[in-house]
N, C-alpha and C positions, 0 to 999 in steps of 0.2 A: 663894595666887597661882594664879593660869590656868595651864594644865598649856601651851595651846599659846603663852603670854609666856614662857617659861622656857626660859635660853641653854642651848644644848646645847657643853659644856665640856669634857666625858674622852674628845675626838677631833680627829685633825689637824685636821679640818675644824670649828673654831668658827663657830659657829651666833648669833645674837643671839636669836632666838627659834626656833618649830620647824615654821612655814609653808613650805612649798616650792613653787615652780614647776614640775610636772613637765617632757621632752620634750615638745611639741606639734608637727609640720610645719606650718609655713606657708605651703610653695612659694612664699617672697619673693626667694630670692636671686637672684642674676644666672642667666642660663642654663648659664655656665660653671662654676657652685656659688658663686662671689663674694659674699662681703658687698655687699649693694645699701642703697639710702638706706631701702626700703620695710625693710628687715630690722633697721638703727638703731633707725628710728621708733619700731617694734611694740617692741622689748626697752626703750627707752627710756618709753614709756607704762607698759608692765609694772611694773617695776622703780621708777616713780616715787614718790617720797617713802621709801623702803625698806623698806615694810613687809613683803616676803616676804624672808624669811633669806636662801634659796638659789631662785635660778635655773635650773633644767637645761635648756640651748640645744637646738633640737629635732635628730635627729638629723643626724650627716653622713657623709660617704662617703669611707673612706679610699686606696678606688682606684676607679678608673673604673669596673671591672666590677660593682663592690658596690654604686654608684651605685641607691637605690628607684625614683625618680621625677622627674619632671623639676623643677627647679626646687629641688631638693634642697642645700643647704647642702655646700660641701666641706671636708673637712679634708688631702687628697690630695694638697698639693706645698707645698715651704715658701716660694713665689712668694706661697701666700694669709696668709702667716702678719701681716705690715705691717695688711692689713685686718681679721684678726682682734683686731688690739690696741684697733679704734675700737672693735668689737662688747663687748667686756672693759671698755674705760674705760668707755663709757655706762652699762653695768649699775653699776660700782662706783660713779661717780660720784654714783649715788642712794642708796649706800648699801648696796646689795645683793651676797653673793658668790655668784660662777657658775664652775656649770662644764659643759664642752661632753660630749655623746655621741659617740661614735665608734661607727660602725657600716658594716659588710657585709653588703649586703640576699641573699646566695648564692640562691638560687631562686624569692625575690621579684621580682629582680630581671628587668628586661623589656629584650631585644636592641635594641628600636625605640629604647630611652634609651640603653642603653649600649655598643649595638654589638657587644655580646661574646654570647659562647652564656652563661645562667646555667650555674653550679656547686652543687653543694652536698655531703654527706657522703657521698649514696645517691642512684642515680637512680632516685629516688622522687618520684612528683608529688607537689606542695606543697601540702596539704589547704585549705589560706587560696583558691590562686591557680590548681592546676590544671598549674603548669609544671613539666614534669619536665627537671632539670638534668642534666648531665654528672659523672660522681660527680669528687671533687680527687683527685691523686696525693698521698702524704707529701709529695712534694718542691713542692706548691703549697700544703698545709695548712704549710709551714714560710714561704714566701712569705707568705702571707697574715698570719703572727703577727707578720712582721717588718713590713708594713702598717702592724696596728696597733701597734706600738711606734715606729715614728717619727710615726705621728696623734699619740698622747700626747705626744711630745716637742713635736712644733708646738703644742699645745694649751698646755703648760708658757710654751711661749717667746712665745708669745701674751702672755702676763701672767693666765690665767682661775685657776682657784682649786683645783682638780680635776678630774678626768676620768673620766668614766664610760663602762664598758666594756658595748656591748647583746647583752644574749643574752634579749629576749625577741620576744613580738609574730610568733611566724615568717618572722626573719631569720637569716641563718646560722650564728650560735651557737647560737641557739635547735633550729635544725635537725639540728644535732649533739646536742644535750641531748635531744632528744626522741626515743624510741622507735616515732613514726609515722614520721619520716622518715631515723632514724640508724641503717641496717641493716648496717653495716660489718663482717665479721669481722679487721679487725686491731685494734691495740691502740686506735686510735678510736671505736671502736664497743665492741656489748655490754655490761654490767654498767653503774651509771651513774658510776661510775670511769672507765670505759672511756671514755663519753659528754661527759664533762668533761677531759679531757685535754687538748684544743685549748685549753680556758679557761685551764688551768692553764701553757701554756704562754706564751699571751697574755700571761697576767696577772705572769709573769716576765720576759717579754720588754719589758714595760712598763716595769716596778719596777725594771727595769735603764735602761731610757732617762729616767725621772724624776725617780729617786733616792728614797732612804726618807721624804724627810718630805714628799711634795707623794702628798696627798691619792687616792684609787683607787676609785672607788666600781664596783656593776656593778649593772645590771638583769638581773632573772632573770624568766622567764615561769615562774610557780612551780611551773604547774598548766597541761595542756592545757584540762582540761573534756572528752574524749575518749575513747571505749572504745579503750583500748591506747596512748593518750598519758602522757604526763610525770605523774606523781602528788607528792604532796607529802611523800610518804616519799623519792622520788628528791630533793627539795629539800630536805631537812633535812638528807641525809647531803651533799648536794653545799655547803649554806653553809658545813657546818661546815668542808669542804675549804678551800672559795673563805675563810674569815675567817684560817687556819694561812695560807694562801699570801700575804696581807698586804691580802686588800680591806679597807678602812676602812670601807664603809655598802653595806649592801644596798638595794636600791631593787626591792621585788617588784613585781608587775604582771603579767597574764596573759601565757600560750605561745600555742599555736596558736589560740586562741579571741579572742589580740587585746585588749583592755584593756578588757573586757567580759565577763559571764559570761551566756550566754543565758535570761533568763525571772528574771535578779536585777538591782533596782536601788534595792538596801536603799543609805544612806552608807556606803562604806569595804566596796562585798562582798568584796574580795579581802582582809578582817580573820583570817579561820580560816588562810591560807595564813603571814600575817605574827605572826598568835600563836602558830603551831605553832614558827617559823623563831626566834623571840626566846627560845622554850626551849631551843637549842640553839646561840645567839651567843651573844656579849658585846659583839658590833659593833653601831651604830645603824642600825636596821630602818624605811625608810620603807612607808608605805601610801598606796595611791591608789586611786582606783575609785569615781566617786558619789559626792564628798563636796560639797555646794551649802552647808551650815550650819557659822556657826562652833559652835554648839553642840553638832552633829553630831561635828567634829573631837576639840573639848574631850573628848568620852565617851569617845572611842577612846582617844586618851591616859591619859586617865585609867583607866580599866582594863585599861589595861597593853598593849592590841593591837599598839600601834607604840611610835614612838621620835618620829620625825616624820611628817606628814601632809600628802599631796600633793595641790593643788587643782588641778586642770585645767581643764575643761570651764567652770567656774562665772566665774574671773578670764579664761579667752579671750571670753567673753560681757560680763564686766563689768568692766573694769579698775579699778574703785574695790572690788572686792569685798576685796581685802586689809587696805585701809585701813580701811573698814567694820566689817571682823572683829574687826581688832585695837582698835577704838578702843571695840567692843562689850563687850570681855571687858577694858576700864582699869576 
C-alpha cells in the first residue's frame, strides 16, 4: 500500500491519509481579521472532495499587537468565534479535518498595521525585517501566554479539530527560540531550555484551556540556516521537551531563513531537520519544503524522513493537485 494512503491512527488527531495542507496567508480576510466570503471560497476549493487529511488554516493573530500583516486572519476576541464555525464547517463538510495556527508576529510585527511599538525577547533587530523591538517585561511574557490560551480555547469552540502553536518563520516564538535574537539573561533566555520556557509555558496554559484530548500540534523553525542561529541539536533537545509537555505532532519548517533554505530546492529540504527530530519523538513529525511530486512525497515516507508530508506551494497553484496525487498512487 502507498505510504502517503495510509491513515495515521496512534494520535488524537486521526488522519485518513498523510497529505496536509500547510499554513499559507492569503491576506483574504476582512480588514478587521474576519472571516470574509473570499476566505470560505479559497478553504472550500482547497478542501474539495477531501483528498488532503489535514488542513492548517494560514496564520492568525491572537492580539492586536502580534497582528503580521494586514489582512491577516484573527483569532483575538470571542466576537470572531460564530464566523469561525462557517470557516470549520466548509472544511469538514468536504471531508477534511483542520485546524487553525495561532500566532504572535513580536518584531515582525509593523506599527503602521498594528499601532503598537513591536516587542520581542531582546531589543534586537529582527534579522528577516530590520525592526528592533521593545524587549517584554515577565509580567507581558505572562500576558501574552494567557493570549494564547484563550486563541486555543476560541479555536476549540469554533468546532476545528486542533490547534497549532507557531514558533517558526521569525515570529515571536521563534525569536525566543533563537539565539540571534534571544539575548535575555533571566530564566527566558540562555541555554536552549532557557530559550523554550515561554513555549513551555504556552503550551500549559493551552492544555489547560482545551483539555487533554483536543489535539496541540506546534511549528518549530528547526534550523536558522545562520552563523549563531538556532541549530538542530537545539531542536532535538527542545522536541523532546515540547513531546513530555503534551504536543501531539510537530510540524517543522524553517527559523529565521523562513520556509526556505537559501541555494536548496531539492523535494522535502527541510528532510535532515525532521529525520534527525523523529529519532528522538515518538509524536508524528510533519515535513514540508518543495515537495511538487506525489512521488517525491511517497520517498520521503517511505524512508522514514516524516510521518506526514506537507504540500504548499504546489496545491496553492493547482487545487486539483491533491486529487491528482492521490488518485496516482490508487
Amino acid at each position: 500500500m502507498s505510504y502517503l494512503l495510509k491513515p495515521l491512527e496512534q494520535c488524537k488527531l486521526m488522519l485518513n491519509n498523510r497529505l496536509v495542507m500547510p499554513p499559507m496567508a492569503t491576506s483574504k480576510s476582512e480588514p478587521d481579521g474576519r472571516v470574509s466570503k473570499g476566505i470560505l471560497d479559497y478553504y472550500e476549493e482547497k478542501s474539495h472532495g477531501g483528498y488532503i487529511s489535514l488542513i492548517i488554516i494560514e496564520h492568525s493573530f491572537i492580539a492586536k499587537p502580534g497582528k503580521a500583516s494586514e489582512r491577516m486572519l484573527s483569532i483575538a476576541d470571542d466576537g470572531i468565534v460564530e464566523d469561525l464555525k462557517k470557516l470549520a464547517n466548509v472544511i469538514h463538510k468536504n471531508g477534511s479535518k483542520t485546524v487553525m495556527q495561532i500566532n504572535h508576529a513580536g518584531s515582525a510585527a509593523n506599527k503602521d498595521v498594528t499601532g503598537y511599538d513591536p516587542v520581542g525577547p531582546s531589543a534586537i533587530a529582527n534579522p528577516r525585517i530590520g525592526n528592533v523591538p521593545r524587549e517584554l517585561s515577565k509580567n507581558e511574557i505572562k500576558i501574552i501566554t494567557l493570549e494564547f490560551a484563550s486563541a486555543a480555547r476560541r479555536v476549540k469552540e469554533a468546532g476545528f479539530d486542533g490547534v497549532e502553536i507557531h514558533s517558526a518563520h521569525g515570529y515571536l516564538l521563534n525569536q525566543f527560540f533563537s539565539p540571534l535574537t534571544n539575548k535575555r539573561t533571566d530564566e527566558y533566555g540562555g541555554d536552549v531550555l532557557g530559550r523554550i520556557k515561554i513555549h513551555l509555558e504556552i503550551i500549559k496554559a493551552v492544555r489547560e484551556a482545551v483539555g487533554n484530548d483536543f489535539p496541540i500540534l506546534l511549528r518549530l523553525g528547526a534550523s536558522d540556516y545562520m552563523e549563531g542561529g538556532s541549530t538542530i541539536e537545539d531542536s532535538k533537545t527542545a522536541a523532546l521537551v515540547f513531546e513530555k509537555a503534551g504536543i501531539d505532532i510537530l510540524d517543522i519548517s524553517g527559523g529565521f531563513c523562513g520556509y526556505t533554505i537559501p541555494g536548496n530546492t531539492s523535494q522535502g529540504y527541510f528532510s535532515p531537520l525532521t529525520e534527525a527530530i523523529k529519532e528522538v519523538v515518538s509524536i508524528p513529525v510533519i515535513l514540508t519544503g518543495g515537495i511538487t511530486e506525489a512521488s517525491a512525497a511517497e520517498k520521503l515516507l517511505s524512508s522514514g524522513k516524516a510521518d506526514l508530508i506537507g504540500v504548499a506551494r504546489a496545491i496553492y497553484k493547482d487545487s486539483n493537485w491533491a486529487k491528482n496525487a492521490i488518485e496516482s498512487l490508487k
